[in-house]
N, C-alpha and C positions, 0 to 999 in steps of 0.2 A: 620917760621915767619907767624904767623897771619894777614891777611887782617881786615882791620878795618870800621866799617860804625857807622858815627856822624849821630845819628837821630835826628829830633827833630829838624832843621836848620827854622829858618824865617825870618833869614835878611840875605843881603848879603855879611856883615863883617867876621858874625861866618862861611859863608859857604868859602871863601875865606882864612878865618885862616884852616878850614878843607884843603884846597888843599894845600899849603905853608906845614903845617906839616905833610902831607903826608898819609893821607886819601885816601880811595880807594873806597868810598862811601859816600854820605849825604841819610837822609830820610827826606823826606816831607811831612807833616802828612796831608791829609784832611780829619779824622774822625773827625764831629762837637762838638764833645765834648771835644775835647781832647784841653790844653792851649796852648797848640802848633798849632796849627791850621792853616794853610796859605789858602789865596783864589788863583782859577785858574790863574788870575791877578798878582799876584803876585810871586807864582809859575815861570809863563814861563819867566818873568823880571830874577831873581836867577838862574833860567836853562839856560838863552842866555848869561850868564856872566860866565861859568863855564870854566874851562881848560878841552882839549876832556878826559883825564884821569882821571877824576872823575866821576862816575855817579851818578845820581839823580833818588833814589826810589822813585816813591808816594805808600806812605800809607794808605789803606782803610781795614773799616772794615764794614762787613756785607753791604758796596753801590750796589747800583741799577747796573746792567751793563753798563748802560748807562753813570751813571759819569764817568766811569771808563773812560770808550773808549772817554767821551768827553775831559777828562783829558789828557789819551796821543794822543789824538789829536791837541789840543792845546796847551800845555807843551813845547813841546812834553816830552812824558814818554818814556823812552824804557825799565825800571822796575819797577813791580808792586808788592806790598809788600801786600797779606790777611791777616787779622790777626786778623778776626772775628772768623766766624764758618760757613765758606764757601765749599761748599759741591765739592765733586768731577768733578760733572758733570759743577760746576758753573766755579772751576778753568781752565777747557778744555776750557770754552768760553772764558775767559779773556788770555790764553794763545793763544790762535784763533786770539786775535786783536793784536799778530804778536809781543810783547811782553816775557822779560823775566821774570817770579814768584818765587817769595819768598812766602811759606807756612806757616806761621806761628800755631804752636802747643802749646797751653798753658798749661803746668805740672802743676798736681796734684800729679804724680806715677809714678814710672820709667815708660821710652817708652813704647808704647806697637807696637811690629812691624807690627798688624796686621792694627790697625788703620793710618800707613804711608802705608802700601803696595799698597793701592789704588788709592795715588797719586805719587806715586814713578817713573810711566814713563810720566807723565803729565807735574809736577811743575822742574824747573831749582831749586831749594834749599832750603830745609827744616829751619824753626826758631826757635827756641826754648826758650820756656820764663814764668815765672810762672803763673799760674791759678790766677784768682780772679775772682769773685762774685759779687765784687763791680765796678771795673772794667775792662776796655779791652784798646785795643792799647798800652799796655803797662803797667807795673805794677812800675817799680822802686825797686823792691824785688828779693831778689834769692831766688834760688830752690836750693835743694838739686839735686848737679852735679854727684850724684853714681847713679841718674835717666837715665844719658847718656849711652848707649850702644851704642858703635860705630858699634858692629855687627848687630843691629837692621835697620843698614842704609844703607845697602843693595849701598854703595859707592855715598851713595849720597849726594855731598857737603852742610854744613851745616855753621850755627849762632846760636853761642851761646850769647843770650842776659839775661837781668833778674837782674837789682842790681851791672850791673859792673862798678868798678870805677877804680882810676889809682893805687888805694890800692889794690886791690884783684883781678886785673887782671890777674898776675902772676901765681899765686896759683890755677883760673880757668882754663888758659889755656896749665899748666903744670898739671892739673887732668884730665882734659878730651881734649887735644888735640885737640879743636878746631881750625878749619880752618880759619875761619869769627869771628870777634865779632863783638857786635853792644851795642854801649851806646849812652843812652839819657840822664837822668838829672844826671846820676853818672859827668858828664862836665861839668852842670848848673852856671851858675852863678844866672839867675832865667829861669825860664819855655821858654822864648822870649830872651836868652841871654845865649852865650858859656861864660866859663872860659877858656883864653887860655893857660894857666899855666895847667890845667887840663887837656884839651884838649892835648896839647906837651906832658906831664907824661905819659896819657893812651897811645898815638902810639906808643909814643915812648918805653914804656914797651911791649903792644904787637907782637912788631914789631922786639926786641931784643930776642923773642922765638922763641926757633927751633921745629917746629910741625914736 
């Protein structure tokens, strides 16, 4: 059985349908570009209304250290999701402000174990999700999942995100055995809005696999 994380949450409806169906994570984006985008404000409003059994990622990519910490500070955070091209030495600091990390990796090419090796005793769990050019925080695309080596992970708990919806959930997570997934607009009703019929199909698919 796969764990599941509803990215991409900015009201308190769709977060609330997430914990009811049985969700075992939200993400809360504040990269500025991204349509999902929640302010601090609004943020900790959603975080004080959650059940203890959910938790609440914030999302950054390539931020200043400083939002970070002010983020779970405020929030509070107690999961911090990179998912720019945040360097070694950067994720030690944000794991320092006593926090757990999500590493996000954006494929182009199967794994390469050499470029997880160096954060492998750092970050609490690897993500995995497709390359763009155009953009970051998220793609809405899959990758080709014969990119996954599970022996390049050296046991370290992982997300597979990238294009997953309640159709092709299945088939990812009986190919590569994923522990975690994570979907965003594959739920959509628009960018600021779950589908809950989507939302129910994906967990509950996920959630019917025996990993």
């Amino acid at each position: 059985m796969s764990k599941v994380k509803i990215c991409g949450i900015t009201n308190a409806q769709d977060a609330l349908w997430a914990a009811n169906l049985g969700a075992d994570f939200i993400g809360l984006n504040f990269y500025s570009e991204s349509p999902r985008k929640v302010s601090l404000k609004h943020a900790k409003e959603l975080v004080s209304q959650l059940p203890p059994f959910l938790k609440a990622v914030g999302l950054f990519v390539n931020a200043p250290l400083s939002d970070i910490e002010t983020a779970v500070r405020k929030v509070p955070l107690s999961m911090i999701q990179l998912h720019g091209d945040e360097s070694v030495e950067f994720s030690q600091s944000v794991k320092n402000l006593g926090v757990t990390v999500i590493k996000v990796f954006r494929l182009q090419a199967p794994i390469d174990p050499a470029a997880l090796a160096p954060y492998s005793s750092i970050v609490d769990y690897f993500l995995f999700d497709k390359y763009s050019d155009q953009l970051q925080g998220g793609t809405g695309e899959v990758f080709d999942w014969t990119w996954i080596d599970r022996n390049a992970l050296s046991g370290k708990p992982w997300f597979l995100a990238g294009g997953l919806t309640p159709e092709n959930v299945e088939a990812a997570i009986k190919q590569t055995q994923a522990p975690f997934v994570d979907v965003c607009s594959g739920v959509e009703h628009t960018p600021k809005r779950k589908d809950y019929e989507k939302m129910k199909a994906f967990i509950q698919m996920a959630k019917s696999i025996r990993v």
